[in-house]
C-alpha positions in Angstrom: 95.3 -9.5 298.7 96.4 -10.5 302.3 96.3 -14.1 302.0 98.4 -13.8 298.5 100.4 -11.4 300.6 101.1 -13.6 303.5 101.4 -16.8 301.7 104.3 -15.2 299.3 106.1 -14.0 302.8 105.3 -17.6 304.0 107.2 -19.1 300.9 110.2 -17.0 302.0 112.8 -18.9 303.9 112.4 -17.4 307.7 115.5 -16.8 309.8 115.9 -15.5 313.2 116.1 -11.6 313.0 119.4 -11.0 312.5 121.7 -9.4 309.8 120.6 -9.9 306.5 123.6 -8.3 305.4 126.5 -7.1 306.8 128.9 -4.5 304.5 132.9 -4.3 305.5 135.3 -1.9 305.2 133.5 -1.6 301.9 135.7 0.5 298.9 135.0 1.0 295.6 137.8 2.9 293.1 136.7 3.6 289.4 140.5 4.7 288.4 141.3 7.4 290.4 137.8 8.0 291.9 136.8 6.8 295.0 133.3 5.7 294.9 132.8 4.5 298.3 135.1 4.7 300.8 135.3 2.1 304.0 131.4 1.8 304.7 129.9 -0.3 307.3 126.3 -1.0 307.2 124.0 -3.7 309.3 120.5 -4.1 307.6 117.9 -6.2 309.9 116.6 -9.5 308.4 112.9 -7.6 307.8 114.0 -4.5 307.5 112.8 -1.4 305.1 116.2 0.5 304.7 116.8 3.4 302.6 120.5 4.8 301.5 119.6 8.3 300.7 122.2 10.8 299.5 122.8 13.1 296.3 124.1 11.7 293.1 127.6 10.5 293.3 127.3 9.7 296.7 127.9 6.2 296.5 124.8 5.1 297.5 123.9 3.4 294.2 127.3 2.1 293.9 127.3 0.3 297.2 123.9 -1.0 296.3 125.5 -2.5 293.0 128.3 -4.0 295.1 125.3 -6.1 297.5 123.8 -7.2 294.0 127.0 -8.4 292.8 127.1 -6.2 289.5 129.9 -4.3 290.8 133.1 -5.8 292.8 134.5 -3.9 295.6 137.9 -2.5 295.6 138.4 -3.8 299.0 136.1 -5.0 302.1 133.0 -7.4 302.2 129.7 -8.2 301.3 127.7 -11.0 303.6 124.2 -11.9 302.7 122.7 -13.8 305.8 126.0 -14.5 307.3 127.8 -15.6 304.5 130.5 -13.8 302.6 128.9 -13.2 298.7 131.8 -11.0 297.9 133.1 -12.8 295.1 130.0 -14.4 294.0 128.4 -13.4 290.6 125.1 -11.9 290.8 122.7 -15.0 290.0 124.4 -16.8 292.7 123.4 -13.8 295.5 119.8 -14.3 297.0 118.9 -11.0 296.0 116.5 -9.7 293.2 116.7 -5.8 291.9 114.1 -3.7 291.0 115.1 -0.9 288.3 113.4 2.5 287.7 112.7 1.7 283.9 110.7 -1.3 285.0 112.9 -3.5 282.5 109.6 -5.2 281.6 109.5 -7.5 278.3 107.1 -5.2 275.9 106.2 -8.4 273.7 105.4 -10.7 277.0 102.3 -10.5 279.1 102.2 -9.4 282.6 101.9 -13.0 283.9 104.7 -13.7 281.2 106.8 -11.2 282.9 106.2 -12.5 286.2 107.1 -16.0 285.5 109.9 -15.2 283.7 112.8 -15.7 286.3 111.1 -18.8 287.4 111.0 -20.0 283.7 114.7 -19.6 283.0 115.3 -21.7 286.9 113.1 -24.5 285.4 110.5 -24.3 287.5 107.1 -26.6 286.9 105.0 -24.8 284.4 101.9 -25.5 286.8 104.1 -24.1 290.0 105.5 -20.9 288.2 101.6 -20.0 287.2 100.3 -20.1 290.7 103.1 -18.1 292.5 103.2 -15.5 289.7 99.4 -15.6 290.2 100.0 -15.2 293.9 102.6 -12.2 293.8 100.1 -10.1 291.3 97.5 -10.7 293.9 100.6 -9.2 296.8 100.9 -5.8 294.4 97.5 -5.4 293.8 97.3 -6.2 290.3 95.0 -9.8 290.5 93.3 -10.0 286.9 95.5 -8.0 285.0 97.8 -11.3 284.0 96.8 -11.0 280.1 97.5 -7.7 279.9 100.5 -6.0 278.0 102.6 -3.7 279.5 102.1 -0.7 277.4 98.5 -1.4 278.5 99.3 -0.1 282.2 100.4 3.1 283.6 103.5 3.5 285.0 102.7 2.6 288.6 100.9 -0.2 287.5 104.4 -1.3 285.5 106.5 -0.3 288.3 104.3 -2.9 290.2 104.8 -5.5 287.8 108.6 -5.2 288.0 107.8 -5.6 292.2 106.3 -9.0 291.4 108.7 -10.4 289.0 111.2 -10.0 291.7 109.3 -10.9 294.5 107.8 -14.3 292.9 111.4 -15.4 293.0 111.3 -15.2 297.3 114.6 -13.8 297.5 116.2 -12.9 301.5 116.7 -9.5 299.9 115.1 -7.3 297.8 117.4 -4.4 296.3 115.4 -1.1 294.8 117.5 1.5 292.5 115.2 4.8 292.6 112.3 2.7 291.3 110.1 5.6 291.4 112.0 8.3 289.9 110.1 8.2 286.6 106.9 8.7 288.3 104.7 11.8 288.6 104.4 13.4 292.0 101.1 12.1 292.9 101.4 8.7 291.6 105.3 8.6 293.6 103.7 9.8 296.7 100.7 6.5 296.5 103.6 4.4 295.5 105.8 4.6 298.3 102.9 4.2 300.3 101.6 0.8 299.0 105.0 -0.1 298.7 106.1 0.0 302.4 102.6 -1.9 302.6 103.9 -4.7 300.7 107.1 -4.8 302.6 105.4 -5.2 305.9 103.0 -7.9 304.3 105.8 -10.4 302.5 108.4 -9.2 305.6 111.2 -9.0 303.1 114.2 -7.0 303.6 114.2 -4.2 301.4 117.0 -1.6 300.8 116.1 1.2 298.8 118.2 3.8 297.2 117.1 7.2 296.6 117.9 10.8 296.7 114.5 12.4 297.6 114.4 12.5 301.5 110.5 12.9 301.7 110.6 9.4 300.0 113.2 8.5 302.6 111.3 10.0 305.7 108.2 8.2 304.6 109.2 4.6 303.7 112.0 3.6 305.8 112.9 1.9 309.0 116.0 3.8 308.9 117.6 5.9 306.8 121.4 6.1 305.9 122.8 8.9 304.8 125.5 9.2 302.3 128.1 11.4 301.4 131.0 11.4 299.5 131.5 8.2 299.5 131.0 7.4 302.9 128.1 7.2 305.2 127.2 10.4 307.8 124.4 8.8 309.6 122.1 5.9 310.4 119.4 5.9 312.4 114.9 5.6 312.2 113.6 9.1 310.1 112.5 11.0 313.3 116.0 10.7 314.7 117.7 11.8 311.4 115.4 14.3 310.8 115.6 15.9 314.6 119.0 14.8 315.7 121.5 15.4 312.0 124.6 14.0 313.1 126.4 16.3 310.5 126.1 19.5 309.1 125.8 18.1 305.8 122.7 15.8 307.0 120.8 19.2 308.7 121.2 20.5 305.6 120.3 17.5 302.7 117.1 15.6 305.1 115.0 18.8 305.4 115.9 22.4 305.4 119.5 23.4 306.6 118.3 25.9 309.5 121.4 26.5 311.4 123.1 28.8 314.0 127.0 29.2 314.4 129.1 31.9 315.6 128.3 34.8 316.6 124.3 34.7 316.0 124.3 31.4 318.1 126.0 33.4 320.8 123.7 36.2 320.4 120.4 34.2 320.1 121.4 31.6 322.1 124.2 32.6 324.3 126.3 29.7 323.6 129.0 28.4 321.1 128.4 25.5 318.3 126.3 24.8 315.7 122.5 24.6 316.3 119.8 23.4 314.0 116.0 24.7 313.9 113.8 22.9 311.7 111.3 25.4 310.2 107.9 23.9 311.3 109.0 24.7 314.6 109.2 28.7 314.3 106.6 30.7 314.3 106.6 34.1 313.0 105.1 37.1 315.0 105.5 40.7 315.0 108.4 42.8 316.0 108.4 42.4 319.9 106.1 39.7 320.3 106.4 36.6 322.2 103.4 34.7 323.0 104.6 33.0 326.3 107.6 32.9 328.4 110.2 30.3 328.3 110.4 31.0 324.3 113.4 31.4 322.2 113.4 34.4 319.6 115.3 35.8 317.3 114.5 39.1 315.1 115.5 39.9 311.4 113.8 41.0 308.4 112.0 39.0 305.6 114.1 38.7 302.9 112.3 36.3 300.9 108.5 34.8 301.1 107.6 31.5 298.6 104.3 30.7 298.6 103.3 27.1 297.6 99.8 26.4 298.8 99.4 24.8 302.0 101.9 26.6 303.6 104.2 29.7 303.4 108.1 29.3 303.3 109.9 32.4 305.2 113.4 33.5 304.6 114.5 35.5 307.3 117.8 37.6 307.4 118.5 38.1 311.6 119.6 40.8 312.8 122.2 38.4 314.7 123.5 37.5 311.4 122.7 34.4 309.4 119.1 33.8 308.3 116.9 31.1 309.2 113.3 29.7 307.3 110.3 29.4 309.1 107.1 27.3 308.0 103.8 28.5 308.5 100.7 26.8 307.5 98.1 29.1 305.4 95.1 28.8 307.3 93.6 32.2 307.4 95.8 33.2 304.7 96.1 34.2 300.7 99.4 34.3 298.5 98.5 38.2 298.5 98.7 38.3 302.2 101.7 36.5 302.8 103.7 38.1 299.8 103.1 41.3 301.9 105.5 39.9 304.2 108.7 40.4 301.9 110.8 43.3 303.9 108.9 43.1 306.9 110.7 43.1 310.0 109.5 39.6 312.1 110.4 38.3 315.3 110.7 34.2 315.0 109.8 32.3 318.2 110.8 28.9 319.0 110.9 26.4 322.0 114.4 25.8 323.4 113.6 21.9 323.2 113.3 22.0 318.9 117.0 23.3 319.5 119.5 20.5 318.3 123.0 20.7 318.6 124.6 19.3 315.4 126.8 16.3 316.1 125.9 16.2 319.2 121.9 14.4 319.4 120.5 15.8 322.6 118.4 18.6 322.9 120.2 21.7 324.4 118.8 22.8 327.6 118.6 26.4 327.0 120.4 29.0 329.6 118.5 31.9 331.4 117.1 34.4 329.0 116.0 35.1 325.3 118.3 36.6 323.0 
């Protein structure tokens, strides 16, 4: 599998990392609906990128717009330097990869494969051995004869990886390829298929709306909203650092402090964001160690799902924040005890984030 791998990124035509493309003032209208609205984007020749956002967030359509089935309203698309704005689709050095596979039910998988390369003319002999080699990349050597209704759905899903990747394109575009997929199968997928990524070194941008894909795949992660794009940055500084409100809120669990209870708990203005691994939930009056941040309320709501316990907690400073606590010495009976319980939730001042701003806050003299 690694020297198929390697000799299919070989094949690719190298370029000194750079831009593989660069998006302009990018807008899209559909009537009187703006689809996406002046983005800019840089995505690193190499690069695993993912533009994660809800539906109708634009993501999809600015994906469309670098594949060149969709024509922006205004702005430009560049595909290794060069402006592909008005260029139709076959003439983009891009292949896209679907989440219904769009497999050929009456063709083999090899068929499949060498499709693409069929309708460019390539030599019968030629199309065999690189189809050959970009089963081997995907992990599907030997199944060339098969059907695709003989295959499960990753297995298709990974046929649909080859077809495009047998075609060495610069860029490889991915539309929620593994939305139809059960959880367990998604969750080996996007593993293997950041392995293939780092193996052929092509750029991949992948669209999605489930931000533990988007945490686990990607290089970086933008975010989209309403057309337009909040943040950009690697998963760790997304996930720790949101830029926005909107971003605490959609990558992970939106655990915030404004107002009043962030004057109270924190003794300072703004809007603060906790993630909920973080806290730790003791009893009334506890706090382990000094230098701790704490905040007391009352459980308003426990959900159980296995692994670990999800807290909703209602503080007496107003708001309510979530804490995450893993279930190691613990039942669903015990922890739905907790429901009405008055807690006291216990942080460090350094998993504090103000939002917008992407430092830390150093924390002033004092609990709350």
């Amino acid at each position: 599998m690694a020297h198929a791998a390697s000799q299919v990124a070989s094949d690719v035509e190298g370029s000194p990392r750079g831009a593989a493309i660069r998006l302009r003032g990018l807008r899209k209208e559909f009537g009187s609906v703006v689809a996406v609205d002046l983005v800019d984007l840089d995505v690193e020749d190499g690069e695993f990128l993912t533009m994660l956002g809800p539906s109708g967030s634009g993501k999809t359509t600015v994906l469309r717009m670098i594949a060149g089935f969709v024509i922006p309203t205004a702005g430009r698309v560049e595909l290794g330097g060069v402006d592909v704005t008005a260029r139709p689709p076959f003439d983009r050095d891009v292949n896209t990869v679907f989440q219904d596979y769009a497999l050929f039910p009456h063709m083999s998988v090899q068929e499949n494969v060498e499709y693409g390369m069929r309708v460019r003319n390539v030599e019968r002999g030629q199309r065999r051995r690189r189809a050959v080699e970009a089963l081997d990349s995907v992990q599907l050597g030997g199944y060339g004869a098969r059907r695709p209704s003989e295959l499960s759905g990753g297995q298709r899903q990974r046929v649909a990886l080859a077809r495009a990747l047998v075609n060495r394109p610069k860029v490889l575009l991915l539309d929620e390829p593994l939305g139809a997929l059960d959880l367990k199968l998604r969750e080996q997928m996007q593993v293997e298929l950041k392995g293939i990524q780092r193996q052929v070194g092509i750029t991949f941008v992948f669209v999605t709306h489930d931000q533990q894909e988007a945490l686990t795949m990607s290089d970086r992660i933008a975010v989209f909203h309403d057309g337009r794009i909040e943040q950009v940055g690697p998963p760790a500084e997304v996930y720790e650092r949101p830029a926005t409100e909107f971003v605490a809120g959609f990558v992970g669990t939106s655990n915030l402090l404004r107002g009043a209870a962030a004057r109270t708990v924190l003794g300072r203005d703004g809007i603060w964001s906790v993630r909920p691994e973080k806290i730790r939930v003791l009893d009334p009056g506890g706090v382990a160690e000094t230098g701790l941040r704490f905040a007391d309320g009352v459980v308003r709501e426990v959900v159980y799902v296995g692994d670990v316990t999800r807290f909703v907690v209602e503080l007496d400073a107003g708001g309510e924040l979530v804490a995450l606590q893993q279930n190691l010495h613990t039942s669903s009976s015990d922890v739905l005890a907790f429901r009405g319980r008055a807690v006291r939730l216990v942080w460090r001042p350094e998993h504090e984030f103000e939002v917008g701003a992407g430092t830390a806050g150093s924390p002033p003299a004092g609990g709350a």
